[in-house]
N, C-alpha and C positions, 0 to 999 in steps of 0.2 A: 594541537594540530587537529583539526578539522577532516576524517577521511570522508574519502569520495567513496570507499568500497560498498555500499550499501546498493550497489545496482543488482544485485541478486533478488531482492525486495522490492526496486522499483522496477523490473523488468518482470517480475514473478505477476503483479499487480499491485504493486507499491502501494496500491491505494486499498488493500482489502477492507481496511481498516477505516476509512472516510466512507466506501461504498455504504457500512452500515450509522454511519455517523458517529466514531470514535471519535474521542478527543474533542468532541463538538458538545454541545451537551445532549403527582405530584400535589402532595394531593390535599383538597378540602375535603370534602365529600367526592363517596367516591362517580368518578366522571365516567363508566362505562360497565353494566352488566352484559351476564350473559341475559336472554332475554327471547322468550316463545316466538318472537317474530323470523319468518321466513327470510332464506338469503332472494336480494332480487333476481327473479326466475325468467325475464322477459327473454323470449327467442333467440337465438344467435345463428346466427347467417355467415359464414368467415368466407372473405373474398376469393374467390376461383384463383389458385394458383398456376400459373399455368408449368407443365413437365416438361422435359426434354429427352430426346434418348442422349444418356449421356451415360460410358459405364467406364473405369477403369480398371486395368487389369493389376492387381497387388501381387504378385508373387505366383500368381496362377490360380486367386481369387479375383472374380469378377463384382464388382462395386459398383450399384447403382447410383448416379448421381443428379434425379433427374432436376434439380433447384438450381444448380450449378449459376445458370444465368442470371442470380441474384448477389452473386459474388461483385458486379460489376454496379457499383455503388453509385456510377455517373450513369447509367441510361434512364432513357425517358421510363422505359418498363419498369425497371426497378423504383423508381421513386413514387412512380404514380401507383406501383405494390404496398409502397411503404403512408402513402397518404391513404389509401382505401384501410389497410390494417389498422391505421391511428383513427378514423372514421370509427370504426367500428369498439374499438377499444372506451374510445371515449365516450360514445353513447351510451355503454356497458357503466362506464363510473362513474358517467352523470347521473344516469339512474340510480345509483345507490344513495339509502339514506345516510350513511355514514361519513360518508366523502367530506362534505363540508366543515363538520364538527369534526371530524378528525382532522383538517387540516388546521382551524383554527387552533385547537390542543396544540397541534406542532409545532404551530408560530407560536405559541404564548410563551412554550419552555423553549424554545430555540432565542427565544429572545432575550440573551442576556450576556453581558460582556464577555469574550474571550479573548486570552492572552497569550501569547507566545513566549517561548523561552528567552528568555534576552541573553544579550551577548557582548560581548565589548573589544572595540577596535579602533584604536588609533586614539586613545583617550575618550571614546561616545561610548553609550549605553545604545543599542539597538534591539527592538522587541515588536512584534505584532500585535496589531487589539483590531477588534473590531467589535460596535457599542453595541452589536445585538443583532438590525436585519440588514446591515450592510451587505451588497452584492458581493466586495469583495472584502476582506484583513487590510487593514494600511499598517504601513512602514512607521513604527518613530522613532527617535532620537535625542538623547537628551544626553549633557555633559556627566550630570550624576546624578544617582535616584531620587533626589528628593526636588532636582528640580524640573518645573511645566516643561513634560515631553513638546518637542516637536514636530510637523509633516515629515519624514525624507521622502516617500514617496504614498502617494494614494492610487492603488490603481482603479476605482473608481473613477475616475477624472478619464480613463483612456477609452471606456465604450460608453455607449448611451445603454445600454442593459446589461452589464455587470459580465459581458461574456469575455472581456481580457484578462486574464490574470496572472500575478506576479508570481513565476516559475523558480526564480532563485535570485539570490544575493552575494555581490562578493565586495567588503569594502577596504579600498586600502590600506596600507599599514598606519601612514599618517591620518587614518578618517576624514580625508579629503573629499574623496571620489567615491560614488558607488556605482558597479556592476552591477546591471541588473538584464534578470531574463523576463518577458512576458512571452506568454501562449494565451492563441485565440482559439474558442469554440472548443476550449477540452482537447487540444489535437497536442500530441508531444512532440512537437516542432517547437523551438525556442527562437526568439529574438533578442540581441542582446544588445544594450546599449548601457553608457555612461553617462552620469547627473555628476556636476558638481553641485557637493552639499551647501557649500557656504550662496551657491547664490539661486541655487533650486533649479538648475537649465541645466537642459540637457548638450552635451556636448556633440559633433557629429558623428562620433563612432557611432556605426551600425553590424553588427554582427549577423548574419541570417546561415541558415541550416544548421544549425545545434538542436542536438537530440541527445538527452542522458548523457550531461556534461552540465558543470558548473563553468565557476571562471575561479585562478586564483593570482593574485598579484604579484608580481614582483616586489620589493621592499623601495626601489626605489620609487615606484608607483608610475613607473612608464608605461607600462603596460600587463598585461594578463596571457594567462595559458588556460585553451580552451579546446573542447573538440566538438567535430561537425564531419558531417556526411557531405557526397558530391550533391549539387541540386538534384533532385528525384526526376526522370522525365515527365513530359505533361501529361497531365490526368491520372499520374500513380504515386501523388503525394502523400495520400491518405491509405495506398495499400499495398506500395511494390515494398520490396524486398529493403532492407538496409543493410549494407556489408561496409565494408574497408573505411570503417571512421580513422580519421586524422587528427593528431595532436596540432595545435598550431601556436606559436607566440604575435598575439595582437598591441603592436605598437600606439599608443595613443596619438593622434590626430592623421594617421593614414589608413588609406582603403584595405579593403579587407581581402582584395586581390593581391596584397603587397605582403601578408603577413605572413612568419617566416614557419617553414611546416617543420617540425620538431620532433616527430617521429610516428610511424605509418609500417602497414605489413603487406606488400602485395601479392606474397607468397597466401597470407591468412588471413582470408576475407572477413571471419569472424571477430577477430581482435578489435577489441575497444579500448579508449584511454581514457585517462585520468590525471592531474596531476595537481599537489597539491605542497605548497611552499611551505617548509619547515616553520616553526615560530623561530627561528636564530634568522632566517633569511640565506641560511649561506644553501642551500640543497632544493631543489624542487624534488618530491618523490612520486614519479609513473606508475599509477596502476594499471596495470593491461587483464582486463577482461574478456572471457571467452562465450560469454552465455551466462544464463541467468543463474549459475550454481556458483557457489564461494570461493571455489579454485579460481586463484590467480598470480599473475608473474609481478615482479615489480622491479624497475630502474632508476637510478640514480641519474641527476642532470644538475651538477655544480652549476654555480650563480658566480659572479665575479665579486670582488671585492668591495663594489661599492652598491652591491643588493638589485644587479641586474641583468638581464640575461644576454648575453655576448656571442651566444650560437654552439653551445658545447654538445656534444654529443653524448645522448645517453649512457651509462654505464648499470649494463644487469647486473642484477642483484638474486634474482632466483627468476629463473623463466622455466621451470618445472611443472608449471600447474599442478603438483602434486598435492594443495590443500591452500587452506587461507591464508593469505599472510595480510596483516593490517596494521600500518604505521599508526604507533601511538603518541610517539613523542622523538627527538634528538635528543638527546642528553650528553652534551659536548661531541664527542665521536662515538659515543653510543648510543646507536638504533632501537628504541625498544620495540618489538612489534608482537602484537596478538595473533596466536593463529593454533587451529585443530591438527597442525604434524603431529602425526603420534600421538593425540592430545584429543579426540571424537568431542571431549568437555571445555575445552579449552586452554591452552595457559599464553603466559607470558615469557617472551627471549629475550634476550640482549644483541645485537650484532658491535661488533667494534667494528669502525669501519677504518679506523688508521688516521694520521697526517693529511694522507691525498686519496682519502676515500678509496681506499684497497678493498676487496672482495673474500673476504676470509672465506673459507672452506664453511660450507655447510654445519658440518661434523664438529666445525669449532664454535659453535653458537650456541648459547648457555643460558639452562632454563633461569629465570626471573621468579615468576610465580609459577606452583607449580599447576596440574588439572585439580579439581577438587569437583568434587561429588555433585555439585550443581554444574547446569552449564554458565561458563562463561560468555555475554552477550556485546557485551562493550565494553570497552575500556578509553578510560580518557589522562592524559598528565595534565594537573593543575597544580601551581603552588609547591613543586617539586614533588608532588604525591602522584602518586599511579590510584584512581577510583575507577574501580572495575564493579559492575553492574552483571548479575547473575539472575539465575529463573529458578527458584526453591516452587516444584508441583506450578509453574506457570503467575506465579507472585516475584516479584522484586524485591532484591535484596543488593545494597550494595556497600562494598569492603575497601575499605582504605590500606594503601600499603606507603611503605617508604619508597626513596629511588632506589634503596639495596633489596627490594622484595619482602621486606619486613612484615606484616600484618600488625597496623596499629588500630584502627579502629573498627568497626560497622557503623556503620551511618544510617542514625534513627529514622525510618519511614513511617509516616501516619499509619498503616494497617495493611491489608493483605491486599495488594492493589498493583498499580505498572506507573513505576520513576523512569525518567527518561529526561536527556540533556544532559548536564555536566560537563559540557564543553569549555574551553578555555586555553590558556597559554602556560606554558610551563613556569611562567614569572607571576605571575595570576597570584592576586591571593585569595579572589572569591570564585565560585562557578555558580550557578542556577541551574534549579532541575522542576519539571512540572510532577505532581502524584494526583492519581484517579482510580476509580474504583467505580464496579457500575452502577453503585447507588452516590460515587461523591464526584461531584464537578470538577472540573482537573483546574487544578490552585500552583500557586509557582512559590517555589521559596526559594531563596538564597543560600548559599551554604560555604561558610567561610573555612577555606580549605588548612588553613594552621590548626584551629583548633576542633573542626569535625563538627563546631553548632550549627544547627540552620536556626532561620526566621523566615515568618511567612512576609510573602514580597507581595501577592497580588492571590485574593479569593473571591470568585465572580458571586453576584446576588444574584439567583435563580427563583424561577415561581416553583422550584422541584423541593421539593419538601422530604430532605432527604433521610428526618429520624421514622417515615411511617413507614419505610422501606426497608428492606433486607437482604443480604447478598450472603450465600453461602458456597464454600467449595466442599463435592462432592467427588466420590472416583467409581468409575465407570468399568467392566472386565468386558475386552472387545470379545470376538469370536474366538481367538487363537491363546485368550489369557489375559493378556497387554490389558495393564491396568491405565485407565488415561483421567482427568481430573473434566468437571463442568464444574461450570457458574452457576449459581441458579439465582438470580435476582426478584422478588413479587414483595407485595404488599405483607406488612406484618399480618398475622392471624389468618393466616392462606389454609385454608381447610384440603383437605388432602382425601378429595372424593373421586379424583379421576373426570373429573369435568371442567378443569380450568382451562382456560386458551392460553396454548404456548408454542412460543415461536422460539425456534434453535436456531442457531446462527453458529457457521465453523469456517478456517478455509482450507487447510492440512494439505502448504506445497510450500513450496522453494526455500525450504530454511525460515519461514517467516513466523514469527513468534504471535501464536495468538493470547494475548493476557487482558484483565477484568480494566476497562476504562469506560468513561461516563459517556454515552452517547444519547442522542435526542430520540433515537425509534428507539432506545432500549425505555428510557425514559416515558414516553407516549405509552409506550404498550402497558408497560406495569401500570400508570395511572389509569388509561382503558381496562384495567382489570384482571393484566396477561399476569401471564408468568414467561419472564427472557431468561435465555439459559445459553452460555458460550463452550460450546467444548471442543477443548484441545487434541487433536487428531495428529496421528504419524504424518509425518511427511514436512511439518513445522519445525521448527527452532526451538522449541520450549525444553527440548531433554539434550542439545546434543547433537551430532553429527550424524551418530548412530540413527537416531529418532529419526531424522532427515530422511536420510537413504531410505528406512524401512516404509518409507511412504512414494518410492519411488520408482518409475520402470517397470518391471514386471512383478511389483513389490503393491504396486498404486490399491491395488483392491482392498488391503490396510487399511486404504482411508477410508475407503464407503464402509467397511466392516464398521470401522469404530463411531462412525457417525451413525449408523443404523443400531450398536449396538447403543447409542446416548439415547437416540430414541425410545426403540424396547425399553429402556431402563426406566425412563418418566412415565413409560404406561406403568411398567410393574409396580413402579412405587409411588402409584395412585396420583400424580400432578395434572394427569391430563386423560386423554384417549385418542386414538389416531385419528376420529374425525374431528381432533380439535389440536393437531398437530401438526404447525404447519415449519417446513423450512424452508431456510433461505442463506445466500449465500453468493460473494461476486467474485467475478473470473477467474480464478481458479477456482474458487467457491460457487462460482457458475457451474461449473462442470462438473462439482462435487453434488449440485442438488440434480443435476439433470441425470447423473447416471446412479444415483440411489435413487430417486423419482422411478428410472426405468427398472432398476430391481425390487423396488417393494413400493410398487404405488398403494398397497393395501395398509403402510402403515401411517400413510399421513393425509391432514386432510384439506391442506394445501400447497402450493410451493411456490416459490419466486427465485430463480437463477438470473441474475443482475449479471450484464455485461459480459455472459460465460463464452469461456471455449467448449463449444460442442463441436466442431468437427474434430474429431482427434486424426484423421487422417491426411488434414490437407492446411492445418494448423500451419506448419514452418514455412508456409511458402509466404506468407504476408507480412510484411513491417519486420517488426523484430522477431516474430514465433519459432524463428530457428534458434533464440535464442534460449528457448524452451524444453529443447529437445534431449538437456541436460535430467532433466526431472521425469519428462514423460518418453523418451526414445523419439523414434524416425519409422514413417510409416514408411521409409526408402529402405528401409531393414527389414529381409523376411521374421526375424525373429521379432523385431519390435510390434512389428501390425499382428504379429498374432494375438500379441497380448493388448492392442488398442484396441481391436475392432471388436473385442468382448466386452467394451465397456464404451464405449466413446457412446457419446448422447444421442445426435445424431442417429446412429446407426442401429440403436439395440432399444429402438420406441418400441415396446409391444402391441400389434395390433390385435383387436379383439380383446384389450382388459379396460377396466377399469380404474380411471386414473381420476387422480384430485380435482381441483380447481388450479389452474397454473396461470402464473403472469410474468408473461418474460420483460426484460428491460435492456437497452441499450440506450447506444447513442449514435445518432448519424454519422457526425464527428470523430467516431474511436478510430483510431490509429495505433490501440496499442493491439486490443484483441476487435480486430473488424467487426462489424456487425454483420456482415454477412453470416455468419456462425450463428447470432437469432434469431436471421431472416431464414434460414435453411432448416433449422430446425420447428421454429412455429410453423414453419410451411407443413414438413413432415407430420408432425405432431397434430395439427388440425384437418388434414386428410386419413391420419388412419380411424379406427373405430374405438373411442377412449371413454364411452362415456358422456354425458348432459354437461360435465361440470363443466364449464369457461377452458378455453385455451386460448389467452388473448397476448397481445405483445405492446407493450408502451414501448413509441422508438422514440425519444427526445431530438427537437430539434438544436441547431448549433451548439450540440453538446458531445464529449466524447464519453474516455474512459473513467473521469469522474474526477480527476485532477483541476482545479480550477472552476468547478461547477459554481456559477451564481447561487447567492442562498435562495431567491425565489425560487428558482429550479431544482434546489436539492429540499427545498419545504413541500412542493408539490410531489414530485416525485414519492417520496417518502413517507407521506403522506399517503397519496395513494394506495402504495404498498398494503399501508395498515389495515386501512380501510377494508381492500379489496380484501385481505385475510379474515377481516372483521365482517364483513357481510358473506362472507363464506360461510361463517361459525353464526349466525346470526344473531350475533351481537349488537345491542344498542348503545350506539357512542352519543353523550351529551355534554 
C-alpha cells in the first residue's frame, strides 16, 4: 500500500530537501583555494522601494506594513519591482570572477545519470532516470529487469524549456493505463490526465484543479479517486487561500463535471483528502488531513465485488485527530497501521475490522510492534513482512518483522547514510530501496523480501570522486543542553586551522527528517575546497514526536538555538571562522537563516534564505500557509504573535548593525510559500542600515517553490549560490 500521508512534508516544504540538491548529486587536483584576492567590491545602488502607510493593529500592537503592495504579484509596480531588483542582482554576479567556473563545476558533477526507485504494477517495472542534463526525469517501463526499458512517458516532449513537469503517477492494476499529473512553472496546481501504455496516446480524460493529491485506481481500472480544490477566482491562482478540497471518483471517458464527489466537509474548511486503494482491491482508505502537522482522521470506503466503485459512503475509522495514524497494509481484515498514539517513537497496531468492515473500539486495537528507542519513520508490507525504516542519531536503519510482529532480521545498509523506498504489495516478493550518503551518490538496490539479501540494481558514474572525501557525524550541545548530531563532509586531510569556508545547511520544522544524502552543492562546495556540514535541529523528525513539538510554537526559538549553537561549535573546533561562515537554508529553512541572520549577524559571514517564510505574521493568509499554522501558531491569536513577532524575519531586521553578505531566492511562480515574503523583506533589509556587504535577491522566472525546476535553472541557480558565497570569502574557483 502506497500512503498518501506524507503531506505534512509536502506542505512543510516537501522540497527542503531538492532546494539544496538532495538526492541529485570531486576531485583531481584540487579545483578551488582560498586565495588573497578581493570579493567584487563594485557599488551597489538597490532600487527605490517605494512605502506605504500601511499599519495593523495585532492585539493592541501596532505593525508597520509599509511593502504591503508587493504582495500583489500581478501589478505592473510589482513586476517592474521585481525586473529592477534582478537588474541589479545580476550585474552584481556577472561581475564576479567565480560565477562561470563555478557554474561549469556544477554541470560537470551534476551530469550523470539518476535513478529513481522503481516499482511494479500490473506485471511492469516502472522507475525514473534521467542521462544527466535533461530538463526533466522520464518515465520507463519494462516487463522485467533485464530487459531494454521503455518511454511511458517523457515530460520533456511537453515544453520547449523543460518548465512542465511530471507531478505524479498512478498506474493501474492491470498496467494498462497511466495517471499521470504535470505542473507548469513550479506552481502546485496539477493537471491530470491518462496514457494508454500499450499504444503511448493519450486518452481524453483531463483532470484540472488538483493540488496535494495523487490519483488511485480502482482494480477494475474504470476509473481513479482524486482530490481538488473549487477553480481559484481570477488573478488569485497563484495566492488566494485554498480551503474545502473535495474527494472525487473520476470515471474514465467522462467529463470532469460528471464525476462523482465522494466525500467533503463544509462544516471544515481546513480538511484535506486522500485516498488510497488496499492492495486486495476490496477497501479504498481516506486520509483526511488538517494542516501540515501528522494528526489525522482516516475512513473506510468498501469497493464492490468486482474491484469498483459503486457510490458507497465512507465509514470512519478514527476522526480524533489525536495523532498519526498510517495504513500500512490489509492483512485479510486486518488493518495494520503506523502511528505515535501513546507511542512520541512510533509503533505498530493491528485493527480487525470484521466480515463487514465493523469499527472496533479504539481501546480494542492491539500493539503489533512495539515503540523502540529509535524513531520510527516508515513502514511498508512486502512479501508478508512488515520493513519499518527507523533514524538511529539521523542515519537509517531498517528492521524486518513477520506479520505476527516477530523481529526477524535488520537489513544490511551500505553505512551511516538515508534508505528510503521499500514500497510494494503485500504479495510482493521483492521491493527496491535507494542509500546515499553526502560523500556516496544515491545507488538503488533490490531487496528480495524472503530472504532479507539485496543486490545492487543501479550505481550512477559520477565525475565525484568519492574515496578523496569524508563524511563524519558529530553532536552538538544547544543552549538549554539538547544534544543534536551534524554532518560534516570536506576533503580528506582537512587541516583544522579555523579558516576553511563552510556552508551549513538545516531546516528543523514540520516533522521533516533531515539525514546525510548526496547532493550536487554539497558536492561543488567540497570540491571548491568547503567544508558542508548538515545539522539536525528540533523541530524535525529525526528523534520523534517529542523532538517535533520542541521545535514548535512558542517552543520555535529551539531551532535558531541549536542552529546557532552548530555554528559556535565549528568556530570552536577550529573548521572555520564566522567570516567564513555562511548559511543557508529553504522555506522553512528560509525563515530559519533569516531569523538567526537577525539574531547573530556577527557570527556568519554569509547567508542565503531560499524561497523563505519571513513574514510570520501574515503567512496563513496565502495558498496553503494556514496550513502551517500547526508548527508556527496564528498571528489571529494574542498569545501566538507574541511569540512570532520576536522572531519573524521580516520584522526583527536590526537597524544600525552589521550584517553579512545575503542573497535571497525565490520564484515568481511559488504558490506554496509566495514570494511576496522575499520581496518584502529584501525591501526592508536593503533600506535599513546593515552595512557595505550585498543585500541582493535572485527572483527566478517561470519558476516556483522548487518542485519541478528545469535542471538548467536549478544548475544556475545553485550555482550562483556558491559562487556568490565564494566571492564573499574571496575564494578562487578554477
Amino acid at each position: 500500500m502506497t500512503s498518501r500521508l506524507s503531506l505534512g512534508a509536502a506542505l512543510a516544504l516537501g522540497l527542503c530537501t531538492s532546494l539544496s540538491g538532495h538526492a541529485q548529486s570531486a576531485p583531481a587536483a584540487s579545483a578551488a583555494t582560498a586565495s588573497a584576492s578581493t570579493p567584487t567590491a563594485a557599488p551597489l545602488t538597490y532600487p527605490v522601494t517605494r512605502k506605504v502607510e500601511q499599519s495593523d493593529n495585532y492585539h493592541g500592537t501596532i505593525v508597520q506594513d509599509p511593502y504591503r503592495w508587493l504582495e500583489d504579484d500581478n501589478s505592473p509596480e510589482t513586476k517592474a519591482w521585481v525586473q529592477a531588483q534582478n537588474a541589479v542582482t545580476d550585474k552584481f554576479l556577472q561581475a564576479m570572477p567565480q560565477r562561470l567556473p563555478t557554474r561549469k563545476l556544477y554541470t560537470e558533477l551534476y551530469n550523470f545519470e539518476k535513478f529513481g526507485v522503481p516499482f511494479k504494477e500490473g506485471g511492469r517495472y516502472f522507475w525514473t532516470r534521467n542521462d544527466g542534463l535533461q530538463q526533466q526525469s522520464v518515465l520507463y517501463t519494462a516487463r522485467s529487469l533485464k530487459d531494454t526499458p521503455q518511454i511511458a512517458l517523457d515530460p520533456n516532449t511537453l515544453s520547449k524549456d523543460g518548465t512542465v513537469a511530471l507531478s505524479g503517477t498512478a498506474v493501474s492494476q492491470d498496467g494498462r493505463l497511466l495517471a499521470y499529473g504535470i505542473a507548469g512553472a513550479g506552481s502546485d496546481w496539477q493537471t491530470w490526465k491518462v496514457r494508454d501504455l500499450q499504444t503511448g496516446q493519450d486518452l481524453p480524460d483531463t483532470i484540472e484543479w488538483v493540488k496535494f493529491s495523487s490519483a488511485s485506481w480502482t482494480p477494475d481500472g474504470k476509473g481513479f479517486f482524486y482530490a481538488r480544490y473549487d477553480a481559484p477566482k481570477a488573478g488569485e491562482a497563484l495566492t488566494g487561500a485554498n480551503y474545502y478540497q473535495k474527494l472525487y471518483y473520476h470515471r474514465l471517458g467522462t467529463a470532469q463535471a460528471d464525476d462523482v464527489l465522494v466525500a467533503e466537509n463544509q462544516e471544515e474548511k481546513q480538511w484535506g483528502f486522500g485516498a488510497d486503494v488496499t492492495d486486495d482491491g476490496r477497501l479504498a482508505i481516506i486520509n483526511i488531513w488538517t494542516g501540515s502537522g501528522r494528526k489525522n482522521g482516516l475512513m473506510l470506503l468498501p469497493l464492490d465485488d468486482q474491484g469498483g466503485y459503486a457510490g458507497a459512503k465512507p465509514v470512519p475509522l478514527t476522526l480524533a485527530f489525536d495523532a498519526e495514524y498510517q495504513p500500512v497494509v490489509l492483512d485479510g481484515q486486518r488493518l495494520i497501521l503506523k502511528t505515535d498514539k501513546d507511542a512520541p517513537r512510533g509503533r505498530l497496531i493491528a485493527v480487525d475490522l470484521g466480515k463487514d468492515w465493523r469499527v472496533p473500539d479504539p481501546k480494542a486495537w492491539t500493539t503489533l510492534v512495539p515503540e523502540g528507542k529509535e524513531a520510527m519513520v516508515s513502514a511498508n508490507g512486502v512479501g508478508g513482512r512488515l520493513l519499518l525504516s527507523y533514524l538511529a542519531d539521523a542515519s537509517t536503519l531498517v528492521r524486518e518483522f513477520g506479520a505476527n510482529g516477530k523481529h526477524i532480521r535488520d537489513i544490511r545498509l551500505p553505512g551511516i547514510g538515508t534508505a528510503a523506498g521499500f514500497g510494494g504489495k503485500w504479495k510482493d516478493s521483492e521491493t527496491f530501496f535507494s542509500f546515499t550518503s553526502l560523500t556516496a551518490p544515491g545507488e538503488i538496490h533490490r531487496l528480495d523480501a524472503t530472504t532479507g539479501k539485496t543486490e545492487l540494481f543501479k550505481r550512477p558514474k559520477t565525475a565525484f570522486q568519492a574515496d578523496q572525501f569524508e563524511m563524519k557525524r558529530a553532536f552538538v550541545t544547544s543552549k538549554d543542553g539538547t544534544r543534536l548530531p551534524v554532518f560534516i563532509a570536506h576533503r580528506k586531510g582537512l587541516k583544522l586551522d579555523g579558516n576553511n569556508p563552510t556552508l551549513l545547511y538545516a531546516y528543523g520544522g514540520f516533522n521533516v527528517p533531515m539525514t546525510p544524502g548526496y547532493n550536487i552543492t554539497a558536492a561543488t562546495w567540497m570540491k571548491m575546497g568547503g567544508v558542508y556540514v548538515l545539522a539536525v535541529l528540533r523541530g524535525g523528525g529525526e528523534y520523534g514526536a517529542s523532538w517535533h513539538e520542541a521545535g514548535t510554537k512558542e517552543r520555535k526559538q529551539n531551532v535558531f538555538d541549536d542552529f546557532i549553537a552548530a555554528g559556535e561549535w565549528l568556530v570552536q573546533n577550529q573548521y572555520t571562522r564566522p567570516a567564513r561562515l555562511a548559511i543557508n537554508g529553504g522555506s522553512n529553512g528560509g525563515l530559519l537563516v533569516g531569523a538567526v541572520l537577525n539574531q547573530r549577524p556577527d557570527l556568519f559571514g554569509a547567508a542565503v534564505p531560499q524561497v523563505g517564510v519571513m513574514d510570520m505574521l501574515r503567512f496563513q493568509k496565502f495558498t496553503i500557509g494556514w496550513a502551517w499554522v500547526s508548527d508556527y501558531g496564528t498571528s489571529d491569536k494574542p498569545e501566538d504573535f507574541q511569540w512570532l513577532i520576536k522572531y519573524s524575519p521580516l520584522h526583527t531586521i536590526q537597524n544600525n548593525k552589521r550584517y553579512p553578505a545575503v542573497l535571497v531566492t525565490t520564484g515568481d511562480h511559488d504558490d506554496r510559500v509566495v514570494p511576496a515574503h522575499s520581496f518584502k523583506y529584501t525591501a526592508t533589509l536593503q533600506a535599513a542600515n546593515t552595512g557595505a556587504a550585498p543585500k541582493l535577491i535572485r527572483i527566478e522566472t517561470q519558476a516556483g517553490h522548487g518542485a519541478g525546476k528545469p535542471t538548467s535553472k536549478i544548475i544556475e541557480e545553485r550555482a550562483d549560490i556558491l559562487a556568490f558565497i565564494a566571492n564573499t570569502f574571496g575564494m578562487e574557483v578554477r
